[in-house]
N, C-alpha and C positions, 0 to 999 in steps of 0.2 A: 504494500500500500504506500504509494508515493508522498501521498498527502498526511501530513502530521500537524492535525490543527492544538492551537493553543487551548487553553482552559477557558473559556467564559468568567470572569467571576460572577459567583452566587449570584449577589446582591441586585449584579445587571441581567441575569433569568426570570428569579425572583419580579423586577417591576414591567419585564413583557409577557411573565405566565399571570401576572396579577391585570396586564392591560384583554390577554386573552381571553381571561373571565368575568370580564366585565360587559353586560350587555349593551351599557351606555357608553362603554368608549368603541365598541364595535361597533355599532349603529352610527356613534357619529366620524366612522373612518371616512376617508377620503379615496376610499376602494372600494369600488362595486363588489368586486370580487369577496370581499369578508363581510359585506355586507347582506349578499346574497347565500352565502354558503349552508349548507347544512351538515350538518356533524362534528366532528371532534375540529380544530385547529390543534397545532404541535408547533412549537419554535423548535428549530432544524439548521445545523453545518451552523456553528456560532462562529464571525468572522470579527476580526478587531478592523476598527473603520480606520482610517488614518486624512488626511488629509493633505495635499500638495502643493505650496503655498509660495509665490513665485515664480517658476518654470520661466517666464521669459528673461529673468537675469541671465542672458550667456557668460557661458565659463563660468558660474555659480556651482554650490553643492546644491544638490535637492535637500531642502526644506521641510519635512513633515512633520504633522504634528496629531496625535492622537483625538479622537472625534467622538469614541464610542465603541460600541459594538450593535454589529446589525445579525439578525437572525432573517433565516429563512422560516417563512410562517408556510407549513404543511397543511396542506387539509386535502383526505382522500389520495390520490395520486401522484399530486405534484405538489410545487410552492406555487398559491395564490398570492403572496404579498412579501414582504419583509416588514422588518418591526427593530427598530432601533432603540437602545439607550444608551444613555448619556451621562458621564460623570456630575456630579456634583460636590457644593460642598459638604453634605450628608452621607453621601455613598453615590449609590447609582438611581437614574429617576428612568422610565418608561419615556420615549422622544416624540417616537411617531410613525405611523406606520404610512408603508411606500405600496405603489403599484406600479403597474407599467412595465413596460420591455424589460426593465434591467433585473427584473424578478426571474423569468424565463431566461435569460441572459445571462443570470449568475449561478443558474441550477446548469447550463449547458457549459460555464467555462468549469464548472470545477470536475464534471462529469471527464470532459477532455483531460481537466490537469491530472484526473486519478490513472489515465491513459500513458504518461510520462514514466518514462525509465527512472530519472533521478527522483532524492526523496526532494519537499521541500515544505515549509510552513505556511498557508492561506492566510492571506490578509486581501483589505476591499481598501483601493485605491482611488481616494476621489480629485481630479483636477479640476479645481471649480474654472479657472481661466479657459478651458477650453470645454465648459459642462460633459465631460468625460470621467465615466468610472470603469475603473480596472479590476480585474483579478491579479494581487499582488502577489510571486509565488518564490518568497522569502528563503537563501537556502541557510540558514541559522538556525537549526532544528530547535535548539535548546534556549534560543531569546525571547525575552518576554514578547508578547504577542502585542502588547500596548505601546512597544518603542522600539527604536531603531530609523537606522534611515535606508531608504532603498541600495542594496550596492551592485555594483557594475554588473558581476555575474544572475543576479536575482530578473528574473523574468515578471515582464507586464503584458497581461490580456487583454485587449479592451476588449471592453463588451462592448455590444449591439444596443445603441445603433451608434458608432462610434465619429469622429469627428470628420470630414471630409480628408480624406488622404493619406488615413490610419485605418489599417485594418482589423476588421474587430473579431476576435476567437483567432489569434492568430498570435502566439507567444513572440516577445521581443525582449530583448536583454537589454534593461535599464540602458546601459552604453552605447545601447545601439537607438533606443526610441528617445532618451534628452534629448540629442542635437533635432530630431525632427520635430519636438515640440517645441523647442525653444524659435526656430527656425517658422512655425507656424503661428508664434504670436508676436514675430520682429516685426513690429509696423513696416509696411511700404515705403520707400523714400518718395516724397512728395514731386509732382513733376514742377518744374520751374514753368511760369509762362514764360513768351519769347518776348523779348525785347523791342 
């Protein structure tokens, strides 16, 4: 098994299996899909969220900074949603539950990453500058799942539906995919008018 995920802490299970029993936070999700469901829900594949904060600095280090943890929310077959929490200064609070492509998106890249010869640690990669989220696929088997920063060798997935010119479910070594994001958010040089 390639995939070696990190621990969840309790605390952050604990306020998404307390948001899954709740009829009133279900009802008023912002996903049809949990809205609609019938049967059990399950939080599933617990991933540490990270966030990637600058990217267009060239020749910069990547930046990250811990965001949370997202869960895939189960019901019947597949994941209908994700469902996030977030640190606090108390412990951990319930964030908010997600829908949309990147649900189906993140249940397909990890399916592939379990496909991979090498081992390596699951994390979810967000680039808010280019609204891009990744499957981060950490090889530091043993570090905490809440910190570190992406390194050269470590592999990024974008999911679907990914930015124009990236291709998504398609593994890229951190050193190979910076210069193309960085290179995607270098403004254009302005044209001169003629004189």
């Amino acid at each position: 098994m390639p995939l070696h995920p990190a621990p969840a802490p309790a605390p952050a299970l604990r306020s998404v299996l307390a948001a899954l029993g709740s009829p009133g936070i279900l009802r008023a999700a912002p996903v049809p899909a949990l809205r609609t469901h019938q049967g059990p829900l399950s939080p599933d594949h617990p991933l540490p969220l990270h966030v990637w904060d600058d990217v267009s600095q060239a020749g910069g280090t990547p930046h990250t900074r811990p965001a949370g943890w997202s869960f895939l929310v189960r019901g019947g077959d597949g994941a209908v949603a994700t469902a996030e929490a977030t640190p606090t200064a108390d412990g951990w609070a319930f964030a908010r539950f997600c829908g949309g492509p990147y649900v189906a998106a993140t249940e397909q890249a990890l399916v592939q990453a379990e496909a991979l010869t090498a081992p390596y640690q699951p994390r979810l990669l967000s680039v808010p500058e280019l609204y891009m989220l990744t499957l981060w696929l950490h090889n530091d088997l043993a570090a905490d799942g809440a910190e570190g920063l992406p390194a050269p060798a470590d592999l990024l997935v974008p999911l679907a539906p990914a930015p124009p010119g990236i291709a998504a479910h398609r593994p890229h070594r951190v050193a190979d995919l910076l210069p193309r994001l960085t290179l995607r958010l270098t403004p254009a040089p302005l044209l001169r008018e003629p004189a």
